[in-house]
Steps between C-alpha positions, in 0.01 A plus 500: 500500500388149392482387157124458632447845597593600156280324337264641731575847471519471091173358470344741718636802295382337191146331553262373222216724353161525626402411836856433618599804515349700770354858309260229350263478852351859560221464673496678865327244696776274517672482832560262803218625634238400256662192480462426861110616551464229222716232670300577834182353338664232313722350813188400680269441194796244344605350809078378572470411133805235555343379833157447352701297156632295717201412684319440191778278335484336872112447476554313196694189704754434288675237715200326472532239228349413254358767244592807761814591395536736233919619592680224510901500614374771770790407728614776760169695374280297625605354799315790663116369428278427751199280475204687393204556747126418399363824676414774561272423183620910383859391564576432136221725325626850664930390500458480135286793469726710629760348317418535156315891620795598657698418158251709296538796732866516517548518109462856482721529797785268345459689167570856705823352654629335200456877331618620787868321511548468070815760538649218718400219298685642193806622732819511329747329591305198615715481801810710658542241789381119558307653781287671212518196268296310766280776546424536148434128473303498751323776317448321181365240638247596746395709195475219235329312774238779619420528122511140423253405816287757392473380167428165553290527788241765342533298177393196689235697689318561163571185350683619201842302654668464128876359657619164401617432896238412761382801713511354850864393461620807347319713741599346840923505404424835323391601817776397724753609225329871555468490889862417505597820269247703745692423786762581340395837353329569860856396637690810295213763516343506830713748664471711178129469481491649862696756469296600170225479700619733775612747288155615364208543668161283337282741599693842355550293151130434503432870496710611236320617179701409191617812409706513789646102478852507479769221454636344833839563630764343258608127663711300475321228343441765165138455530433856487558621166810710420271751323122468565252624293205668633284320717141390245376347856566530852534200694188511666365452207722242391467287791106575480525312176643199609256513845221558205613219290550235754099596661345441124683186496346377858153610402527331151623174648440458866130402460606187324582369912273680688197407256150612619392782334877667458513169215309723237851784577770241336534598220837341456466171628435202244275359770362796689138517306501187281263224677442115391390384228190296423369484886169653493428284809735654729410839636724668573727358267875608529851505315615220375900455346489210251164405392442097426566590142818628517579226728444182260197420742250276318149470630497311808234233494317263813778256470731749639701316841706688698832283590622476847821361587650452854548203772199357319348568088164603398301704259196687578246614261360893534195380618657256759749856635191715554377205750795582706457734777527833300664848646441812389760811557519851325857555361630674179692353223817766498751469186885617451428730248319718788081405419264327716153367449425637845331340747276212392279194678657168445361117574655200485652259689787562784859392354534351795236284510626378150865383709302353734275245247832389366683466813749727457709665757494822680813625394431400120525728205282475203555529167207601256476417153265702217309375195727768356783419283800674395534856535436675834491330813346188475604383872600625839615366828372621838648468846300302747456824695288621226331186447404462914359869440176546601350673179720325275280324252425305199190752372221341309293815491544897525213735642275285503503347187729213344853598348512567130758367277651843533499457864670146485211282469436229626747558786789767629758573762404786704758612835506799612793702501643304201583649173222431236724251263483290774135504533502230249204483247361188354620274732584118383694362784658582866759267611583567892885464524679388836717776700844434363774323777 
């Protein structure tokens, strides 16, 4: 016997007090199998939630320069993006819908598996083999990382984000840093989880009353407790819990993205009820996310000029954009924190149009400057596609009416499909940039 195995075999006869020792878990429900009906709802559920990040952190263009990129040193990680599309209009709105819904519903379920697998967690000795070392790294991080997406992303959801490090950063590596410990985890447990599966049968487990809920079979992974104590639940009515828990969270926050008259059901969403302010013209009048206050905006007065910059220079009053040709399309304003404003009427004048008085090129880029200063986006870059879209536009006026400082008066980006800190308010100046060689 190694000096390794020793060590191994001393420090199993002799673990710490409390949860490392394995008398401390009781409770009869745990067991591969309720492990793996919990892992069959989170494989899927995490795996679309991943997908639909990265087509949000995609929609935001960061290899688009300037004032797109919030993760810089990306590397490896983002050689993947593609350009961003400027339709279908709903492309953006419903990704990042289901996004940040999909998050809120799979906290209960998350919560359930991490009770689920504590035993293992506080498993002692760490690790008999290197096999298990890597496992249980593997398990520590995709853990930490579940928790620490979680945490950040329903923090910035409710904008109460309190950490010193920026959120888009630390969310996009924190998510490759956890997909990489899922595949991992998945990697290790997949044959287990089907077996577990196999071995009971869903339907049999939902029919059995409490009284007669007994511990699984003991396995070798020591989730089922040594000596369980009598079953307080069964685990239909466990997992009824979590299915209960997840379905208050949808109908408290999914009305935040469909809007309409499920708007008034979001209870948990900063912006699911809370309109503009100050816009008694505008009816309806809908959410807005940084009002011209909170901005720095000062009062904009006649002598406002919109700056255009391309081939050729000029600067056109308000007056002198709404004798363009105008164009009107209905799109929503969608934002990453999961809200939109719906669907709304906008006016203005084509971005297109805009390239074309400055003689810009086809395959230019533009880059659009605020009256806002420091804090928040004040700027964004878009790719010519979405500046040749049809309905992309510089909006003077929404339903009917002209915009409201709220609303980015006296002129905004509007393109469909494109996240809403891109629809830039208070615009000051568009400079059409040449395709790079």
């Amino acid at each position: 016997m190694s000096v390794l195995d020793r060590w191994v075999n001393r420090a199993a006869d002799h673990p710490p007090p409390g949860p490392f020792r394995a008398g401390f878990w009781r409770s009869p429900l745990r067991g591969p199998w309720f492990t793996a009906i919990l892992s069959v709802a989170l494989l899927p559920g995490i795996t679309l939630m991943f997908l639909t990040g990265l087509a949000s952190y995609a929609a935001y263009n960061p290899n688009l320069a300037p004032g797109n990129d919030t993760t810089p040193d990306k590397g490896l990680l983002g050689s993947w993006l593609p350009g961003w599309p400027a339709g279908p209009f709903w492309l953006y709105w419903v990704n990042q819908g289901v996004h940040v819904t999909l998050g809120l519903v799979l906290i209960p379920v998350v919560l359930a598996k991490l009770w689920s697998v504590l035993p293992k967690l506080f498993e002692w000795p760490p690790a008999r083999s290197v096999t298990q070392l890597v496992e249980r790294a593997s398990l520590l991080l995709l853990v930490g990382g579940a928790v620490f997406e979680l945490v950040t992303g329903v923090m910035n959801i409710q904008y109460y984000y309190a950490w010193p490090f920026g959120f888009y950063q630390a969310h996009y590596y924190g998510a490759w840093v956890f997909i990489a410990a899922f595949v991992v985890h998945v990697a290790f447990r997949l044959r287990t989880m089907v077996g577990a599966l196999r071995g009971r049968s869903l339907r049999a487990e939902l029919r059995t009353p409490v009284s007669q809920t007994t511990a699984e079979e003991p396995d070798p992974d020591h989730l089922v407790s040594a000596d369980p104590a009598p079953a307080t639940i069964s685990r239909r009515g466990a997992l009824g819990m979590v299915a209960a828990g997840s379905l208050t969270l949808v109908g408290l926050s999914v009305g935040q993205t469909i809007g309409g008259v499920t708007r008034s059901t979001a209870l948990l969403a900063p912006r699911g009820q809370t309109i503009g302010l100050g816009s008694q013209e505008l009816k309806p009048d809908f959410q807005v996310n940084k009002t011209a206050a909170e901005a720095g905006i000062d009062p904009v007065g006649a002598s406002w000029r919109l700056e255009l910059n391309g081939a050729a220079n000029t600067s056109l009053s308000r007056p002198q954009l709404l004798a363009m040709p105008q164009h009107t399309a209905r799109l929503p304003i969608a934002c990453v924190e999961g809200w939109s404003t719906g669907l709304q009427t906008w006016t203005g004048v084509r971005l297109a149009d805009l390239a074309t008085k400055v003689g810009a090129a086809p395959d230019s880029s533009l880059f659009v400057e605020s009256l806002q200063r420091g804090g928040g986006f004040g700027s964004a870059t878009l790719s010519a596609d979405q500046v040749t879209a049809a309905d992309a536009l510089l909006a003077l006026q929404v339903n009917g009416a002209d915009l409201t400082i709220d609303h980015g008066f006296p002129a905004r980006v509007v393109v469909p499909a494109l996240p809403g800190v891109h629809n830039t308010k208070w615009v000051t100046r568009m400079t059409f940039l040449p395709a790079r060689g």
